[in-house]
N, C-alpha and C positions, 0 to 999 in steps of 0.2 A: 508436911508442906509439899504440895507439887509444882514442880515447874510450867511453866506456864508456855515457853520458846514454844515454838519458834511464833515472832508477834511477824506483823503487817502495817508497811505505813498508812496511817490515817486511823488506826483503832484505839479507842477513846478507852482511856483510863481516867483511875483518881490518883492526884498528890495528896500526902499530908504534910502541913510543917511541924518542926521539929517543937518551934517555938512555943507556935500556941495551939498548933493540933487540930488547927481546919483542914477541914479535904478541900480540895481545889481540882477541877478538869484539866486534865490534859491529853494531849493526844503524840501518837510517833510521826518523828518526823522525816528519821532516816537511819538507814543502817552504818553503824561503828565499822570503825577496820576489822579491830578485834573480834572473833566470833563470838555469837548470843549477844553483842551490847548494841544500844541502841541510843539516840538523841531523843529525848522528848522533851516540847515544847508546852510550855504555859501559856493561859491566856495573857498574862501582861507579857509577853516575848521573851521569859526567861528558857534556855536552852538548858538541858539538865544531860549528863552523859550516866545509862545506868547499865548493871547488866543482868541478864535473866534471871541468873544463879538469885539475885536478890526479890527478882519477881514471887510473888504469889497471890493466889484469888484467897480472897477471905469474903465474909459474910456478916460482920461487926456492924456496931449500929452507926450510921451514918445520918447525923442531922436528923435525930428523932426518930428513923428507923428502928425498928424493932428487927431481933434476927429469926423470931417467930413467921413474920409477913416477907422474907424475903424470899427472891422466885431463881431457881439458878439459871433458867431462862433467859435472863435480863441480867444478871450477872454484870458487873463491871471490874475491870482490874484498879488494883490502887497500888498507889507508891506511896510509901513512909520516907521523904526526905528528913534524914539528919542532918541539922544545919549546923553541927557542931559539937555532938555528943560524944564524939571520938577524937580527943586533944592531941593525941597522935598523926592526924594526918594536916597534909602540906596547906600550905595557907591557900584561901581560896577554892579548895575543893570541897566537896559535898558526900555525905554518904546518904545510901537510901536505905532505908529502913522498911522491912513488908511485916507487913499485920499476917499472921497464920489464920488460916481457916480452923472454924472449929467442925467443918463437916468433914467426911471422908472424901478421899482423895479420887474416888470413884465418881463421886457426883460434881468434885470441881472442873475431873476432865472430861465429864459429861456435860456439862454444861460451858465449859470452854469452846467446845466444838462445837456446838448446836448454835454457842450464839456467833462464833466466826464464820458458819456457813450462813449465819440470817443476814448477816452484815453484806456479805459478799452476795446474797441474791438481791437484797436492795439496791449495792451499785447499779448489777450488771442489768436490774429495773430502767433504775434511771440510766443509762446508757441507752437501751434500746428505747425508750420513751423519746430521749432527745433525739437520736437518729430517726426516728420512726412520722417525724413531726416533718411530712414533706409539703409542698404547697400543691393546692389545686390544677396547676397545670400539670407539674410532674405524672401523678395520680393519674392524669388522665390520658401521660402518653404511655405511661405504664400498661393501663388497660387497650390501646390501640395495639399493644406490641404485645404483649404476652394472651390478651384476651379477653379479661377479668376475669383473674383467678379468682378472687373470693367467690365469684355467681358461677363458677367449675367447683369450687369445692363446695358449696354449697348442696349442690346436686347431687354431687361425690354422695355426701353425707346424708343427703336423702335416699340415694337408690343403698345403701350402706344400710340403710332403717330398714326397708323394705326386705333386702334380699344382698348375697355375694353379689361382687360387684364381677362381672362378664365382657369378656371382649369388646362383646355387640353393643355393651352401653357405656364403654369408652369410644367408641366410634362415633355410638349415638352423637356424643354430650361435644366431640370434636369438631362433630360435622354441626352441631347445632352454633358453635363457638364462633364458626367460620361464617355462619348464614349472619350470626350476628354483628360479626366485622366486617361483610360485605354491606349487610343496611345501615352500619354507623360511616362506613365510607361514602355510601352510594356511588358505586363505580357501575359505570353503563357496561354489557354483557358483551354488547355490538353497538357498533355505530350506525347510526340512523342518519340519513338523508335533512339537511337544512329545512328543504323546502321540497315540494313535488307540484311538479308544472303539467296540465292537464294535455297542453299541447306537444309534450314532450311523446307521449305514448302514440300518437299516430304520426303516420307518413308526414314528413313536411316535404314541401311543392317549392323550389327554389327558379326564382326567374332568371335563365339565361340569358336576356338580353341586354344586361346590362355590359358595361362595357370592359370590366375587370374578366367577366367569365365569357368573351366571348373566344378565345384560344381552345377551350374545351368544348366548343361546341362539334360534333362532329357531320350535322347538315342542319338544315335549314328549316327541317321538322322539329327540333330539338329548341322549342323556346322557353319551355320549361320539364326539369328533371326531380325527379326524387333527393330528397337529402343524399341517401343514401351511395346511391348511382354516379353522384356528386364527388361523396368522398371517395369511393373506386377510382375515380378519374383523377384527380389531385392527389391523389399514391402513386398512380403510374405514371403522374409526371415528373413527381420527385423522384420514382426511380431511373426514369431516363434521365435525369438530370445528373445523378447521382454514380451513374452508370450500373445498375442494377441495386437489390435490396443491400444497404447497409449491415456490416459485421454486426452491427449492436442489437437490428432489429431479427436479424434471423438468431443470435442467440435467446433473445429473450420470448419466438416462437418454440424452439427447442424446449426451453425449460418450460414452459407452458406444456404442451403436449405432455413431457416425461412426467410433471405434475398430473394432468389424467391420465395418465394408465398405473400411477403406483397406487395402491394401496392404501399406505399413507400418509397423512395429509402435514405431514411436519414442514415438507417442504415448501409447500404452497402455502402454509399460514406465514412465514419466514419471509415470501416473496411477499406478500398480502402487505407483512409491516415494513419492508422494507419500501412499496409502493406508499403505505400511509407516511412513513416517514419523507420520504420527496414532496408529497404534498401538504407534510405542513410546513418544511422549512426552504428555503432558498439559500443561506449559507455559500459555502465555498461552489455550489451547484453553478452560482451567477456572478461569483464575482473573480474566477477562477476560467483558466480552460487551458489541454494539453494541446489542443491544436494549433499551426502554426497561423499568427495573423498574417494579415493581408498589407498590399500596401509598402509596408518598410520593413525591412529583414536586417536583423543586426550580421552583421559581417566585419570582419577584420582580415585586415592584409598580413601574413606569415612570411617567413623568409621559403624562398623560393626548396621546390623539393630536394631538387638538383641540385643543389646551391655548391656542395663539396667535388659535384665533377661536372661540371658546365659545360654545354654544348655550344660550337658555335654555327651549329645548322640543326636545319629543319627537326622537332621533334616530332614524329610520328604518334606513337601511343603512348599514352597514360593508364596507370591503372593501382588500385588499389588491391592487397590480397584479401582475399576473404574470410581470412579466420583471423590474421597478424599484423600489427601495428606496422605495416610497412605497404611503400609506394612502389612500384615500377615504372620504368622510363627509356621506350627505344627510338631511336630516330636514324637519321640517315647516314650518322656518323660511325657504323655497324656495331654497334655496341647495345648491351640491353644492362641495365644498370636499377640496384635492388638499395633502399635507402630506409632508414627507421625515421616514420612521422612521429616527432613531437612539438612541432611548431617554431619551435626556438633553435635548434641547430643541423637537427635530421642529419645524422652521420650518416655516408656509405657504410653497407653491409659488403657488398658485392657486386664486380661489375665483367662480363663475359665480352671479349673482342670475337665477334663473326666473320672471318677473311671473305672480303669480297661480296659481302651479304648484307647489302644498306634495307635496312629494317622497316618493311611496311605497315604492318600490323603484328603485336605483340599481345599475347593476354594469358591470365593464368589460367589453370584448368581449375575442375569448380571445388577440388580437393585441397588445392594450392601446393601441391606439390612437383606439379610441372608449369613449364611456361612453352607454349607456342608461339613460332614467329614467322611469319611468312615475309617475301621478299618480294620487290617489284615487279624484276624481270627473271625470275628462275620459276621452273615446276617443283623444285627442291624447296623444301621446309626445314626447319628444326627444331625439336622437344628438347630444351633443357629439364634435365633432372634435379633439383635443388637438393632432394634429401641426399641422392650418390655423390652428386656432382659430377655429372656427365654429361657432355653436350650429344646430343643423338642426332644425322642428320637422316630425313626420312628423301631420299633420292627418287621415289617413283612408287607409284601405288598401282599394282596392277587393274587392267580393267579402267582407268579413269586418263583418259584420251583427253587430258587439258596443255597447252603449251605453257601459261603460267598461271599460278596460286597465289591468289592474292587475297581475296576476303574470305573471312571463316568465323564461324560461331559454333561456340564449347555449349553444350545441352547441361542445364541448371543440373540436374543427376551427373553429369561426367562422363557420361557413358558413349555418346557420340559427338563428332564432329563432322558440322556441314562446310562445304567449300562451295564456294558462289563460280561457277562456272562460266565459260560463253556460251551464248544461242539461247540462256535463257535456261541453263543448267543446274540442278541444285543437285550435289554427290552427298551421302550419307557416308562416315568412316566410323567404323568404331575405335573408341580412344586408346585401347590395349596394345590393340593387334595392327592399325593404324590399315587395314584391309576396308574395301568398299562393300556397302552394302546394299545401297539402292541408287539410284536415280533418279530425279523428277523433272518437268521441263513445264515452262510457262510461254507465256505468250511476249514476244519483246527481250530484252533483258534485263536479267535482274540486278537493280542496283543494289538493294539492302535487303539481310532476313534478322528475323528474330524468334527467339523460344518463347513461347508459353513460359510463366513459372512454373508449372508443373513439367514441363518438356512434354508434352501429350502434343501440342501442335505448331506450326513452324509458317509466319508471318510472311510473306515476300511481292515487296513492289515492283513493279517496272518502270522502265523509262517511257513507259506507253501511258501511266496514268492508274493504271490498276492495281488492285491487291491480292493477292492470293491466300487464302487458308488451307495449309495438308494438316491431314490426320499423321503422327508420325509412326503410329505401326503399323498403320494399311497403305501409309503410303498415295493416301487419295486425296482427291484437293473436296474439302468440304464447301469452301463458298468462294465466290470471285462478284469483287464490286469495284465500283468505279468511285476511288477517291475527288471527292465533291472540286470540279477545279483546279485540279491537276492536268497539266500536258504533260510533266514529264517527274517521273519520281525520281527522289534523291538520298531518301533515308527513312526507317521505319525505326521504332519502338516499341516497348511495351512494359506494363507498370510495372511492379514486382508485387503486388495485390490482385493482378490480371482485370483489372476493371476498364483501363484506358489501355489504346491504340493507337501512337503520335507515326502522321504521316507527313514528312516533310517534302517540298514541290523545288524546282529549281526557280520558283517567281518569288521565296521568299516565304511563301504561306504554309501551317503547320497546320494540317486539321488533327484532332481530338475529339476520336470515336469512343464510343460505349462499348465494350468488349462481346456484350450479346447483340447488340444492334451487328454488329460487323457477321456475327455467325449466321444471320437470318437474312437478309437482305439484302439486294443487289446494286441499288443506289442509297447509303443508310446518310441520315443527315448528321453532320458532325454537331457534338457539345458545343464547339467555341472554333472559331477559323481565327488564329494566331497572326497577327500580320505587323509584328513590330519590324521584321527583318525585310531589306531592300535588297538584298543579296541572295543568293542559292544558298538553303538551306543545306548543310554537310553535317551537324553532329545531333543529334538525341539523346537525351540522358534523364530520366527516371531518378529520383534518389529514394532511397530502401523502404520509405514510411508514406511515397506517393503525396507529395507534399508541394515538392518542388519540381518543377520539368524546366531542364535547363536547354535552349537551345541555341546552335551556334551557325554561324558562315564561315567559311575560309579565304574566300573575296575580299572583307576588309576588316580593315582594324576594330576592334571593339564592338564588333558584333557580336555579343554574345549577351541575353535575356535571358532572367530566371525569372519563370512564371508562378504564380502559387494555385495551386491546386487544392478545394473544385471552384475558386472564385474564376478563375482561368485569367489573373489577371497578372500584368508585370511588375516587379516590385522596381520602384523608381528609384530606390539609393544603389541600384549598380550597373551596369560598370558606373566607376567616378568619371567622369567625363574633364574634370579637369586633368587626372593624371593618368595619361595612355601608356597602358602596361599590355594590352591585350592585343597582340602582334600577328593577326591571322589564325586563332583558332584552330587548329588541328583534331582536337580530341577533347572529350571532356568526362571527367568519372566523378562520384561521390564515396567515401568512404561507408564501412560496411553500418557504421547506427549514424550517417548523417552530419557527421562532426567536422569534417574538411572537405574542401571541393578544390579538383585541381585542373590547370586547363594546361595542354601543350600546347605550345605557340611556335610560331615559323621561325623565330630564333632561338632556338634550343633552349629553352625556358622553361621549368614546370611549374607555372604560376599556383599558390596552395594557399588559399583561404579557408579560416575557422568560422564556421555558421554555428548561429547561438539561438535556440528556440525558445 
């Protein structure tokens, strides 16, 4: 007899009973604690505990069976239950009893195996058969994404009949796979035009006399223009309007051009979809915008800058540092005083007493590491050092023949400082060595100058009406025009974008030039003539993203306008007009990204609002 172990649940044996010697089916149901034993179940649910040692294959005649016609093929196991032939054991239990084989022990365990592995290919049939049973849509997204493989292996197995299968006919059969998934998609190569309009390809002839285009007309011959000739003229009105070509538009000339001359075309198909994509969605493009609106400006009132050392005169200069969350603040009370903005308490950092030196103008150097101050009635100056902490006084600059020092502008680079002279004098110093280095002279005197943002050229009005433009390395005056309107100038500007040129008048009026208009032309027509103020125009002020122009009077109370820029118009929620905080004006600055605005006022005040975009 040979053992039969190791069995598998679900493999069909026979029972016999003891009693009357029927076989009966049964099958395993589960593995015993004990090793080799096993639970097998009947068809009426009787649970049988047996173990291998008693297993064995026989080939005896079953139900008429003859053992001539049996196949060890088809082989089945059986069990001989003794339901009681052995009086020795415990009540209730069962023995099994196995029929011996009368063939040799070679072909029961040949046939043992042969027919355990046919049992185990039929599951694993039906396994894949159920899994295999998927529905017609799957199928068919199968073949969108893999390709259809069967019609690839298909081929496979033709070019396989034919000959070795070669690089070039896996290429073949890939590249045929792909034309196939391109015509089951049908996906267009390029995109084709809606419609094409006959009229489109020749010239069109636009009538100027109407009354929208008659601004563009430039005489009287001119009553009708080409399309084209048309849109020329309505570009160069939006760029004077605009005060020359927009940042956006000159970069996306740039990429253009750098697009033809490479080479490769990766970049330009990139801008292609990124232009297709604009045109089919509107999205955040229109319901969205960084720029500042018109009209109402969200604003909130902060606790004064000053607030921890309070003045009770005149504040002269305001100013913000250019790299560091902090204000500056001097006035007449000789003191220049350094405080940390955060809206809510702004400690003092530090505050310098100047003996006998009431404070006319204060500002930092564009490093932020010095502060300049001039004084009303001395020719004497002084550079505090913030990083040493040294107060320097500069007593006399040889070469510069002035009796007192009083207006001066720090060059966006750092490198020079002008001092506004008499007779209409402008001194160049260099900021190191605090030595002269040129001279310039205008016609009148000069009220106000300003730097280029690049410091390349140096802005100055007079009290005659005029403007002046010097080159600043040669020293030569590039253009001179006459501020539209002006009798007598009061204060100059200029953006930190270099596009606008705020000229303030003592009638009140603020014109706002185009920065190329101003270099060409000797009477240029301003943008917009500002006329909210009734007073002499004394402050200008730009804020860093040319957004806001703020401008102020020292005449009277509450004059002071924030304009928005380029609608050039006043935003109506300020000043509050019920609550008069704004004391005559003195000075006005914006912090370095636009975040606080702060005004010095006649009573030692640094008024400091948070602007919210």
């Amino acid at each position: 007899m040979g053992k039969i172990c190791p069995l598998n649940i679900r493999d069909a044996i026979q029972v016999q009973g003891y009693i009357d010697g029927t076989w009966n089916e049964a099958a395993v149901k589960d593995f015993a604690k004990t090793p080799c034993s096993y639970f097998v179940e009947t068809p009426d649910g009787q649970v049988l505990r047996c173990n291998c040692r008693q297993l064995m294959t026989t080939r005896e005649e079953i139900q008429g069976e003859s053992a001539d016609s049996w196949d060890p093929e088809s082989f089945t196991f059986r069990l001989r239950i003794n339901m009681g032939k052995n009086r020795t054991d415990t009540p209730g239990s069962k023995r099994v009893a196995v029929k011996r084989s009368t063939d040799s022990g070679n072909i029961e365990k040949e046939g043992s195996q042969m027919k355990r592995e046919e049992i185990k290919r039929m599951r694993h049939l039906e396994t894949v058969t159920a899994l295999g049973e998927k529905e017609d849509a799957e199928k068919y997204l199968e073949e969108l994404v893999f390709g259809a493989e069967d019609e690839l292996l298909e081929r496979l197995g033709a070019a396989e009949t034919k000959g070795a299968v070669s690089g070039n006919l896996l290429d073949e059969d890939s590249s045929d796979s792909e034309v196939e998934n391109e015509a089951r998609f049908q996906v267009q190569s390029a995109q084709k035009a809606a419609w094409e309009d006959e009229d489109d390809q020749g010239e069109e002839i636009v009538d100027m006399t109407h009354r929208f285009r008659k601004d563009m007309v430039k005489s009287d011959a001119e009553k009708q223009l080409p399309k084209g000739k048309l849109q020329q003229r309505l570009r160069e009105q939006f760029q004077r309007a605009m005060g020359g070509t927009p940042a956006w538009a000159e970069k996306r000339v740039l990429k253009k051009k750098k697009g033809k001359k490479s080479e490769e075309d990766d970049g330009s198909e990139e801008e292609e979809e990124e232009e297709n994509d604009l045109l089919h969605r509107t999205g955040n493009f229109v319901t969205s915008s960084k720029s500042l609106p018109k009209g109402f400006i969200e604003i909130k009132n902060c606790l004064h800058a000053n607030n921890n050392r309070p003045s009770d005169v005149c504040l002269t200069s305001v100013q913000f540092h250019p790299s560091a969350q902090v204000i500056m603040t001097g006035g007449v009370d000789q003191s220049i005083s350094l405080f940390q903005v955060d809206g809510k308490t702004n400690p003092k950092i530090q505050s310098i007493h100047l003996e006998k030196f009431p404070v006319y103008k204060a500002r930092f150097s564009a490093d932020g590491e010095q502060v300049i101050a001039t004084s009303m009635h001395n020719k004497m100056f002084y550079v505090y050092d913030m990083m040493g902490g040294k107060i320097i006084p500069v007593y006399g600059v040889r070469g510069l023949e002035e009796k007192r020092v009083k207006q001066f502008e720090v060059s966006p680079d750092g490198s020079l400082l002008l001092l506004t002279g008499t007779s209409g004098y402008l001194h160049l110093l260099t900021m190191k060595t605090k030595e002269l280095v040129s001279s310039m002279k205008i016609n009148g005197k000069a009220v106000g100058a300003a730097f280029s943002p690049d410091g390349s050229k140096i802005y100055t009005n007079s009290d005659e009406g005029e403007v002046f433009v010097w080159d600043v390395k040669s020293r030569t005056c590039l253009n001179r025009f006459t501020d539209e309107g002006c009798l007598k100038g009061t204060c100059i500007a200029v953006s930190r974008n270099g596009q606008y040129l705020a000229c303030g008048s003592n009638s009140g009026v603020v014109n706002v030039y185009s920065h190329d208009v101003c270099l060409q032309e000797s009477n240029p027509k301003p943008l917009k003539a500002i006329m909210n103020l009734v007073t002499s125009a004394t402050s200008l002020s730009f804020n860093p993203t040319t957004e806001i122009l703020a401008v102020a009077s020292n005449a009277a109370d509450e004059a002071v306008k924030l304009v928005h820029i380029p609608s050039f118009t006043v935003f109506s929620n300020f000043p509050v007009m019920k609550k008069k905080a704004i004391h005559l004006a003195q000075c006005m600055d914006f912090s370095p990204r636009s975040g606080f605005f702060s005004i010095a006022t006649n009573k030692g005040k640094a008024l400091l609002y948070r602007l919210y975009s």
